[in-house]
C-alpha positions in Angstrom: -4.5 -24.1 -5.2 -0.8 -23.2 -6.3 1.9 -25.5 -5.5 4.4 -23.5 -2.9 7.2 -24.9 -5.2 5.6 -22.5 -8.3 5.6 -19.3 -5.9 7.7 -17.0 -7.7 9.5 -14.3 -6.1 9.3 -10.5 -7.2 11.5 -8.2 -9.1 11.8 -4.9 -6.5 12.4 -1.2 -8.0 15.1 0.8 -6.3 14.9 1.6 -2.2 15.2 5.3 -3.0 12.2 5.4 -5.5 9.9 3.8 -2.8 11.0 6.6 -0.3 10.8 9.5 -2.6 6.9 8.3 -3.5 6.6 7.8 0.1 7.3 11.8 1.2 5.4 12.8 -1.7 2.1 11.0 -0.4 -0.8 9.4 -1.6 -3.5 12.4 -2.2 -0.6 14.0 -4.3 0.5 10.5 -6.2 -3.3 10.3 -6.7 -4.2 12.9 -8.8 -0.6 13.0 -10.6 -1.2 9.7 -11.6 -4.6 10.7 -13.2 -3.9 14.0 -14.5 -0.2 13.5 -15.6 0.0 9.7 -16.6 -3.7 8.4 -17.7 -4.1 6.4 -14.3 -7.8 7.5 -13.4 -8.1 5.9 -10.6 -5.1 4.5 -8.3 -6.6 4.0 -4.9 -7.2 1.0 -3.2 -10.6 1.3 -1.8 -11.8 -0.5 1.5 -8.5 -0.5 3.4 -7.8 2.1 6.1 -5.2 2.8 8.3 -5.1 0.2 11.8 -2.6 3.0 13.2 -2.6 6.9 12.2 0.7 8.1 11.4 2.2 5.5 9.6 3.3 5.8 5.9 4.6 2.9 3.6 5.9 2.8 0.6 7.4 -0.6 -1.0 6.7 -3.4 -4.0 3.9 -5.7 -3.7 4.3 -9.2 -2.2 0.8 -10.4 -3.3 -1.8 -13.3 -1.7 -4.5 -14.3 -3.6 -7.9 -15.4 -1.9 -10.4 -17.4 -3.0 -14.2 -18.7 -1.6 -13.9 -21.6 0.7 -14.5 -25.3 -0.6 -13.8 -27.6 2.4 -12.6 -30.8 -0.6 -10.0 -28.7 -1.3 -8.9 -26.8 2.0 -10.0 -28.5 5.2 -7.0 -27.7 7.4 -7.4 -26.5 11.0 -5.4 -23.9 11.7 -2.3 -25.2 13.0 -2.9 -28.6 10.7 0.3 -29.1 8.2 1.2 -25.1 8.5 3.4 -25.2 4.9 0.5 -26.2 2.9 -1.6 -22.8 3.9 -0.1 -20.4 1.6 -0.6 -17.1 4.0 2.3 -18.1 5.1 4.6 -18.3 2.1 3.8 -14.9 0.8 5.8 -13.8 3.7 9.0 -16.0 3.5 10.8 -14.1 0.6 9.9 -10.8 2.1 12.7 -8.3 2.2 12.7 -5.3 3.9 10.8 -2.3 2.6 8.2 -4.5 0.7 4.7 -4.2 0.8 1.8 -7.5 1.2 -1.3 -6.8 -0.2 -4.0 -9.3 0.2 -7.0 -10.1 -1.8 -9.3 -10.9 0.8 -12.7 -10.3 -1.1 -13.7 -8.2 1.4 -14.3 -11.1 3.7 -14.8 -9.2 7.0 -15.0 -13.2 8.8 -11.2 -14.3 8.4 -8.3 -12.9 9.5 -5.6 -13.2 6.9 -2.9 -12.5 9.6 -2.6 -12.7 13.5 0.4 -11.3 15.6 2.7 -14.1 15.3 3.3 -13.8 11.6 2.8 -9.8 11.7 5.5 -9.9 13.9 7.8 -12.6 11.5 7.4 -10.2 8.8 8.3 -6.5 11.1 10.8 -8.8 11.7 12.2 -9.3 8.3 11.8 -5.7 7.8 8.5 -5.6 5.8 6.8 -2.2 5.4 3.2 -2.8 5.9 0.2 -4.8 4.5 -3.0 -3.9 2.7 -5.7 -6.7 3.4 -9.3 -5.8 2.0 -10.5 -7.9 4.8 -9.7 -8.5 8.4 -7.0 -9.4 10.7 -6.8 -10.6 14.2 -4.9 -10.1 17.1 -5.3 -6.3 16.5 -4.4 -5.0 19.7 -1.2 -6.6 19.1 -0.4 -5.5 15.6 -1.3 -2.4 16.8 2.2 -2.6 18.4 4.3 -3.6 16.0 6.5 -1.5 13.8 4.6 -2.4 10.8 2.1 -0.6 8.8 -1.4 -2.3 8.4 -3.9 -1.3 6.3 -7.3 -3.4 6.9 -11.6 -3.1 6.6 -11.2 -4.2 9.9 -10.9 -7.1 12.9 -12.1 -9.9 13.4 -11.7 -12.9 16.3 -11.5 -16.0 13.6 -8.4 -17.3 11.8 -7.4 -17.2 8.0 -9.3 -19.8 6.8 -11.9 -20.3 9.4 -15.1 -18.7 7.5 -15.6 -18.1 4.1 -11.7 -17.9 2.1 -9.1 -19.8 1.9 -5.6 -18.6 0.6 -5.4 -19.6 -3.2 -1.9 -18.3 -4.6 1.1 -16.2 -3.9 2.7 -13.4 -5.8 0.1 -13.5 -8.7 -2.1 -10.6 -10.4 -5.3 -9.7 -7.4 -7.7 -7.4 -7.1 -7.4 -5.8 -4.1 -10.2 -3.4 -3.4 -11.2 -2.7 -6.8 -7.8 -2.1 -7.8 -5.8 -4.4 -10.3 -2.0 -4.8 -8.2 1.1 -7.0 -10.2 3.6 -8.6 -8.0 6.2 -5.7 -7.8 3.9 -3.0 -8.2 4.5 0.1 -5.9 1.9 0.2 -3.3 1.9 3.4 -1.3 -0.1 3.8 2.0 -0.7 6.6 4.7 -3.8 8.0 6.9 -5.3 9.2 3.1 -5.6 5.3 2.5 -3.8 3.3 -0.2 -2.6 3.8 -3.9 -1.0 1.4 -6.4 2.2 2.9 -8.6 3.1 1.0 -11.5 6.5 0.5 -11.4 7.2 1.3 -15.0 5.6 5.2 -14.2 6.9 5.4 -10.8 10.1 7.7 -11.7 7.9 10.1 -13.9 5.9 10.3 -11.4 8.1 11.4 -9.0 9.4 14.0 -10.8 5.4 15.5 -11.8 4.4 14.9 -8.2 8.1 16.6 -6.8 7.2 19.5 -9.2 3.3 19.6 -7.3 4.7 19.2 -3.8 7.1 22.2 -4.6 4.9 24.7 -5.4 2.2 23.8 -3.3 4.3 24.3 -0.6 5.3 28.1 -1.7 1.2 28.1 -2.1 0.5 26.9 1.5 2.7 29.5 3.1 1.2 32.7 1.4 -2.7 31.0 2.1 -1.3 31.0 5.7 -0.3 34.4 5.3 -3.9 35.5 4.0 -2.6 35.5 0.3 -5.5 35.4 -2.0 -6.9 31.5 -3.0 -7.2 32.6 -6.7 -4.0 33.7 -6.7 -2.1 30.4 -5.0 -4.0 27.4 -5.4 -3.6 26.4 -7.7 -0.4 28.3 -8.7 -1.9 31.1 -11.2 0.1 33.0 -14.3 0.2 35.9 -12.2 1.8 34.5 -9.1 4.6 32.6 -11.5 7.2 35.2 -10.8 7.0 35.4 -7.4 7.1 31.4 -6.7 10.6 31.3 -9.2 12.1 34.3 -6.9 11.1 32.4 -3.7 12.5 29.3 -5.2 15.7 31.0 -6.3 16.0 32.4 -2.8 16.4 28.8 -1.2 18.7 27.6 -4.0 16.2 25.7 -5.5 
């Protein structure tokens, strides 16, 4: 297991590039990332939403799991609390940033309970994504926190099958590849990684999507013709540029 001394923190992209991926969303950011930028496919599978409503956006604090073997992780759960590393992945969080868990799909530990959901709403985190389980769900359910799980479970982090392995290192996180600092962006769609490197192109191809489907949305509403707004055709050009022009866009 790492030594807590080696935990490195994270370098974190801009606030405002977070919230602009954040309006944008993920079904949008998805299928910009594979049609634009050569991402196929960006989603985190597994995790879903513990709350509707909530969107995150924020760089990834990251927690490594690994199968259980009792020589080299015994503890109970409150036995020598600084050597269990679920813990240390949330002491450099700042606010804004995202945890995201590699819990191997373990559906028998939970990573997190309410005490240390509630430390890291405290220090202004902006959600986790855990393919696996937490407990105390009624609880998170509460806090101001986004939280992304397979599902709940009664047991503690390490009671089962995982123990926590290392912090802020490369996981796979429901089939998804996610770097410390990576952009993770989560809403009632599910989750999607951003690498931070394609983040501000991406804005700009996804701004440029969100803008027209919006012109598109309002003349399907009307009873405009599907062939002609969605997607944007040739023929329909003009008239989106004259109804952007008309709100000084």
């Amino acid at each position: 297991m790492q030594d807590p001394a080696d935990i490195k923190d994270i370098v974190r992209p801009p606030r405002a590039l977070c919230e602009a991926l954040a309006k944008i969303g993920t079904a949008t950011l998805s299928s910009e990332l594979a049609q634009k930028l050569g991402i196929r496919d960006a989603q985190i599978r597994g995790p879903r939403p513990l709350k509707k409503g909530h969107t995150a956006a924020g760089p990834a604090l990251t927690l490594q799991c690994m199968p259980k073997r009792e020589d080299l992780y015994g503890a109970a759960e409150y036995e020598d609390p600084e050597k269990q590393l679920h813990r240390h992945v949330m002491y450099p969080a700042q606010e804004g940033d995202m945890i995201v868990v590699d819990a191997r799909g373990d559906m028998g530990s939970g990573i997190f309970g309410e005490m240390m959901l509630t430390f890291f709403a405290g220090r202004g985190g902006a959600g986790v994504v855990i393919d696996g389980c937490i407990r105390d769900s009624s609880e998170a359910e509460k806090l101001d926190l986004g939280i992304w799980v397979k599902g709940v479970t009664p047991n503690y982090h390490a009671q089962t099958n995982i123990i926590p392995f290392a912090v802020n290192v490369p996981v796979a996180c429901g089939g998804c590849l996610v770097m410390p600092g990576d952009i993770i962006v989560a809403d009632d769609d599910g989750v999607v990684l951003v690498p931070v490197a394609l983040a501000e192109q991406l804005v700009e191809h996804a701004g440029s999507h969100v803008e027209w489907e919006e012109f598109a949305r309002i003349r399907l509403s009307e009873g405009g013709d599907l062939r002609r707004y969605y997607p944007l055709s040739p023929e329909a050009e003009a008239e989106y540029q004259a109804w952007k022009a008309a709100r000084g866009r």
